[in-house]
C-alpha positions as MATLAB code, in Angstrom:
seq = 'XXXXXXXXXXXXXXXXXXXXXXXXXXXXXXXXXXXXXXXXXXXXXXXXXXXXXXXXXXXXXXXXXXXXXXXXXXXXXXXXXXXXXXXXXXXXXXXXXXXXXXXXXXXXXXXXXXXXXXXXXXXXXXXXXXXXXXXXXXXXXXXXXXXXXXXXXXXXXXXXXXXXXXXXXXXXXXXXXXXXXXXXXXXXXXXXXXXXXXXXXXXXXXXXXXXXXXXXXXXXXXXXXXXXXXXXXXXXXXXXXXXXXXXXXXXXXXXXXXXXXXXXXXXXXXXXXXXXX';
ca = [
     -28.722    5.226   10.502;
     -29.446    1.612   11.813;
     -26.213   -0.056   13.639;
     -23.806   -1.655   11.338;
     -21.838   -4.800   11.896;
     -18.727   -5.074    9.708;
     -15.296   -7.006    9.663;
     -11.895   -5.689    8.616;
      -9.140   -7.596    6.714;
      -6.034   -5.080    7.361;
      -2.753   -5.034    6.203;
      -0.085   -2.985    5.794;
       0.711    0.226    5.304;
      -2.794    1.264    4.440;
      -5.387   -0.389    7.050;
      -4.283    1.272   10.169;
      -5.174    4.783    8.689;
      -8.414    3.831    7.420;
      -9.468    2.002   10.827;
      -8.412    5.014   12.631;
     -10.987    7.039   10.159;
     -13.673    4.422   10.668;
     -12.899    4.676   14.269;
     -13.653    8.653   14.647;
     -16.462    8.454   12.310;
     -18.265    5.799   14.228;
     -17.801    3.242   12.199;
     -16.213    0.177   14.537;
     -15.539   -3.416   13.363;
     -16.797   -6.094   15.475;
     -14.014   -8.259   13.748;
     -10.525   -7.382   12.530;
      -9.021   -9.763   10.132;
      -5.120   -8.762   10.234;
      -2.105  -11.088    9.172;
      -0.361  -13.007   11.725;
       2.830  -12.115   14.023;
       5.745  -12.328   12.704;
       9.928  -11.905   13.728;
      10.569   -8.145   13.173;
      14.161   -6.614   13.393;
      17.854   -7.579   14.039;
      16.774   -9.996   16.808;
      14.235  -11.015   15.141;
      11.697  -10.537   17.712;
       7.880  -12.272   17.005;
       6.067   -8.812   16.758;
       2.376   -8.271   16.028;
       1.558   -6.191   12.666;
       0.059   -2.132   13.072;
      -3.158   -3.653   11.839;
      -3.198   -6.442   15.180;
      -1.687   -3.993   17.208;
      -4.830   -1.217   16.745;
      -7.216   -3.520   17.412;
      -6.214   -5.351   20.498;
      -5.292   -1.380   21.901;
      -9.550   -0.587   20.770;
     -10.422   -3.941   22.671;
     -12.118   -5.659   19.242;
     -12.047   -8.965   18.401;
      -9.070  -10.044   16.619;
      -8.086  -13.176   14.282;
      -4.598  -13.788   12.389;
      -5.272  -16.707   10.535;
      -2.439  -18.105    8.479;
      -4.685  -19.419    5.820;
      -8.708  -17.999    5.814;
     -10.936  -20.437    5.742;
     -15.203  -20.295    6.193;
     -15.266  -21.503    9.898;
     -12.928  -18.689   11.662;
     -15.141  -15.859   10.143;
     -17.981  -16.051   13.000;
     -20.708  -13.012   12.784;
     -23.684  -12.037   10.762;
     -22.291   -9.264    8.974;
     -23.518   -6.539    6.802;
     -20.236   -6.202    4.491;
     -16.505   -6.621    4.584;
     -13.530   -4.167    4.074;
     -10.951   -4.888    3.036;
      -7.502   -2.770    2.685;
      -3.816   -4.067    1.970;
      -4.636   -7.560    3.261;
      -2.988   -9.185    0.696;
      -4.163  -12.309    0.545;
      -6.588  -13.855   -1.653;
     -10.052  -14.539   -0.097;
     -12.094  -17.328   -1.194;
     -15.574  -16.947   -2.562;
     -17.106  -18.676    0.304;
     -15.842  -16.088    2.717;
     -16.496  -13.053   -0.046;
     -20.382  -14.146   -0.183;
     -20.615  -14.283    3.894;
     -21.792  -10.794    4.209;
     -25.565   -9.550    3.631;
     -24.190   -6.864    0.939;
     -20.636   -8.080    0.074;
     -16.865   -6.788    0.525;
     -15.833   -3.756   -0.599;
     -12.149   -3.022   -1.139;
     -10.072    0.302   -1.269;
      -7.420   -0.067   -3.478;
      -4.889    2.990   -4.236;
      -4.779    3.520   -7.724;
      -6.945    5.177  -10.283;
      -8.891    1.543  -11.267;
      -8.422   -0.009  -13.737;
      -5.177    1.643  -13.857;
      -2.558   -0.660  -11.161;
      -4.341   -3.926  -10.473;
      -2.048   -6.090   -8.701;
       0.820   -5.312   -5.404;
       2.551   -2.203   -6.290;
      -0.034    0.546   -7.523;
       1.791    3.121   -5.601;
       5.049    2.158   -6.223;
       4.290    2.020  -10.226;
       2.071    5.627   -9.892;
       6.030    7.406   -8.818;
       7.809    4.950  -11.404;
       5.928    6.135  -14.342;
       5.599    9.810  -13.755;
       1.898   10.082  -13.146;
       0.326   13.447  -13.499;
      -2.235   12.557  -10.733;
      -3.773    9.382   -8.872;
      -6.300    8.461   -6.479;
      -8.369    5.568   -4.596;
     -10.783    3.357   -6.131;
     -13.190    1.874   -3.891;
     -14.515   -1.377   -5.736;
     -16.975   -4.266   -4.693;
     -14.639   -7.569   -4.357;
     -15.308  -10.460   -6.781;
     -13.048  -13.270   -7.124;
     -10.524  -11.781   -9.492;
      -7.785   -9.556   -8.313;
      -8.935   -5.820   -8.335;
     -11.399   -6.452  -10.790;
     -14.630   -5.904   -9.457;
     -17.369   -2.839  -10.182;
     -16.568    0.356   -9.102;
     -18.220    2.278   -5.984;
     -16.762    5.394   -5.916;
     -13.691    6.960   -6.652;
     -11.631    9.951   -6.187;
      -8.768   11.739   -8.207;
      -5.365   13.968   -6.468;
      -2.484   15.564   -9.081;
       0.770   14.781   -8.049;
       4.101   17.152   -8.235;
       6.434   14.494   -9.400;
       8.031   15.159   -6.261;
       6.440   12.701   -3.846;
       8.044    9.707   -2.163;
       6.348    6.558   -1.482;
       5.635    7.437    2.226;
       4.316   10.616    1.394;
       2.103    9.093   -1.135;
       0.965    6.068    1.444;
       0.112    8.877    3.953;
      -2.191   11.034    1.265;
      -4.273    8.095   -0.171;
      -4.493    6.162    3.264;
      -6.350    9.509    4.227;
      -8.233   10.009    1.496;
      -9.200    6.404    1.011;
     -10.780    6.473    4.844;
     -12.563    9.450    3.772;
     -14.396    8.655    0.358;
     -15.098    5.331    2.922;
     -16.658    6.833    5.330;
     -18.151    8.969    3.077;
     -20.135    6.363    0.797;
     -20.800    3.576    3.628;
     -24.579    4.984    4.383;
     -25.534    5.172    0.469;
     -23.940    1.804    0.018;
     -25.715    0.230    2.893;
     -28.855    1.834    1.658;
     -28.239    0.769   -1.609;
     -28.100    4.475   -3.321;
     -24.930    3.095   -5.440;
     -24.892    2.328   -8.588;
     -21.741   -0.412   -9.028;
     -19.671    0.307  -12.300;
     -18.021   -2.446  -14.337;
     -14.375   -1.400  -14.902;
     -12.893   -1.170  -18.433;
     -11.425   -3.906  -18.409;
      -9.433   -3.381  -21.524;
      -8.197   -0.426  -20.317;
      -6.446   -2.640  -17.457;
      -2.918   -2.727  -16.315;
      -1.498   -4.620  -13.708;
       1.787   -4.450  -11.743;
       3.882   -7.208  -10.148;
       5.100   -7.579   -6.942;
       8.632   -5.781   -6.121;
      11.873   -7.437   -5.363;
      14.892   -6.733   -4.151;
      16.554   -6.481   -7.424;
      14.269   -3.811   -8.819;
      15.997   -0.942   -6.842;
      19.662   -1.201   -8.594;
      20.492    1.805  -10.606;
      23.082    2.910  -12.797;
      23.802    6.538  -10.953;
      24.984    7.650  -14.971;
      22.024    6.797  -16.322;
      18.625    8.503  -17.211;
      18.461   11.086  -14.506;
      14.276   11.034  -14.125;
      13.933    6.786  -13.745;
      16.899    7.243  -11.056;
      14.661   10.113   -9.302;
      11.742    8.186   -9.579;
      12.936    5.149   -8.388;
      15.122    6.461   -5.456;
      11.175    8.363   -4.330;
       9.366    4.750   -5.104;
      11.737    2.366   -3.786;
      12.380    4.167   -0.273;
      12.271    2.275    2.741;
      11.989   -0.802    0.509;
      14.426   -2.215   -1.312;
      15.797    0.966   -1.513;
      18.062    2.532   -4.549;
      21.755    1.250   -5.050;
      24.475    0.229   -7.629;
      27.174   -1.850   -7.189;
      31.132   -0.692   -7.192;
      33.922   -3.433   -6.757;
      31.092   -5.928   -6.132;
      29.424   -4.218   -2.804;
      26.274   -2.929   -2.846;
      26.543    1.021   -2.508;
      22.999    2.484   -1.157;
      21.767    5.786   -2.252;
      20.390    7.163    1.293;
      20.164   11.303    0.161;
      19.405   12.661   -2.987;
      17.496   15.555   -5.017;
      16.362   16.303   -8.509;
      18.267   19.910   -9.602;
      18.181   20.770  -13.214;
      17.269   17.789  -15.014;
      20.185   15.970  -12.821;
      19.501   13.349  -10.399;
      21.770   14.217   -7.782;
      23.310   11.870   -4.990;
      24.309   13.505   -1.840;
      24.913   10.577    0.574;
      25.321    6.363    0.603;
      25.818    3.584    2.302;
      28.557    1.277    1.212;
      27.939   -2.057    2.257;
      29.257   -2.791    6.012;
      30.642    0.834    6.373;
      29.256    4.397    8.157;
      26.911    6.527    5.491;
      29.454    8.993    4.252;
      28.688   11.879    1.683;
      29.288   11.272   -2.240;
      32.329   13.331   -2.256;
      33.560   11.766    0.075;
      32.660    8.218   -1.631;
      34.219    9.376   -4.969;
      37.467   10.651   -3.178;
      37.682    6.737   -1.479;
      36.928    4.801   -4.977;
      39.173    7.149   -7.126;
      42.011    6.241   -4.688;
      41.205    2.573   -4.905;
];
């Protein structure tokens, strides 16, 4: 196969895992496209993003543009990929490339357009989900279908776990179709677009639970919303955060929190301080 010259747009938690498959596959970028540095942590300490980080570590060439825009995308490229960039890229940019962008996206499309595909997969109980790898066009996660490949799911998977599996998969079915792409062996597929659902972004707010209420949402939610915004209620005003829990017997089961400004302490132990308040 003739030598390929491609650009990256990265972002988290995705891109890293995928580059790394490129990377041992032989596919390298000759441009990564990654967001820009940012402060990180209590000190909030200007830190580069995984995506940045991998690429100045494989010596490629690196931008972090705030906004994209036509002139800071130098190359004759062959395609784009792009994978949890999360911002929008104009049309000018998307028709650079001699045979397009192609995105991974990880959700079963048209199932999930939008920020939180995995997140919504755990919230509503799916049986099974997957990666999509689409051709970009200028509407969110709308455009024809490349390739695309189905995992079940226990019920039992947390958000992490989920990144982890479809980051790996996602680099795989990649790697996998890039030569019949290229060559042109694949057939695009319009999506159903009736069949579409898309997802909004997640906010704070959406982790709060009511610990009495419907056992499965508080399971799924405590596996969807972990490390971010995590699952809590509120008790005298403070915000009580669910850090341990399992799913026994149709009972969603807490086992430790974190009251707000206080040591994690177990739920007996929790129960024991508000019954004597």
């Amino acid at each position: 196969m003739p030598k390929i010259n491609f650009a990256f747009f990265g972002g988290e938690p995705l891109s890293v895992p995928t580059l790394r498959k490129l990377h041992e596959n032989g596919f390298v970028p000759a441009l990564v496209i990654s967001n820009p540095d940012k402060p990180r942590g209590r000190n909030l300490e200007i830190t580069p993003p995984p995506t940045a980080l991998w690429a100045k570590q494989q010596n490629i060439q690196l931008i972090q543009p705030e906004k994209l825009s036509k002139g800071e995308i130098q190359g004759d490229f062959d395609f784009f990929v792009v994978v949890s960039y999360g911002k929008i890229i104009p049309k000018e940019i998307l028709d650079l490339p001699k045979y397009g962008a192609i995105n991974i996206h990880p959700s079963l499309l048209p199932r999930y357009r939008g920020p939180s595909p995995i997140v919504s997969t755990i919230l509503n109980g799916d049986k099974e989900t997957g990666v999509t790898v689409i051709k970009i066009d200028e509407e969110m996660d709308h455009g024809p279908i490349l390739a695309q490949e189905k995992i079940p799911l226990s019920g039992n998977e947390s958000l992490q776990d989920l990144e982890k599996s479809l980051a790996k998969l996602g680099g795989e079915l990649l790697v996998k179709i890039i030569p019949e792409f290229i060559a042109g062996k694949i057939k695009p597929k319009e999506q159903d677009h009736s069949a579409a659902i898309c997802v909004k972004k997640i906010t704070k707010a959406d982790g709060e639970i009511d610990p009495r209420g419907d056992p499965v949402k508080n399971w799924r939610k405590f596996r969807a919303y972990a490390p971010w915004p995590r699952t809590f209620f509120f008790k005298n005003g403070k915000r009580i955060i669910v850090t341990d829990a399992v799913f026994e017997n149709n009972q969603f089961i807490i086992k430790k929190v974190l009251p707000e400004g206080k040591k994690e302490i177990t739920w007996e132990e929790f129960q024991k301080i508000s019954i004597s308040k």
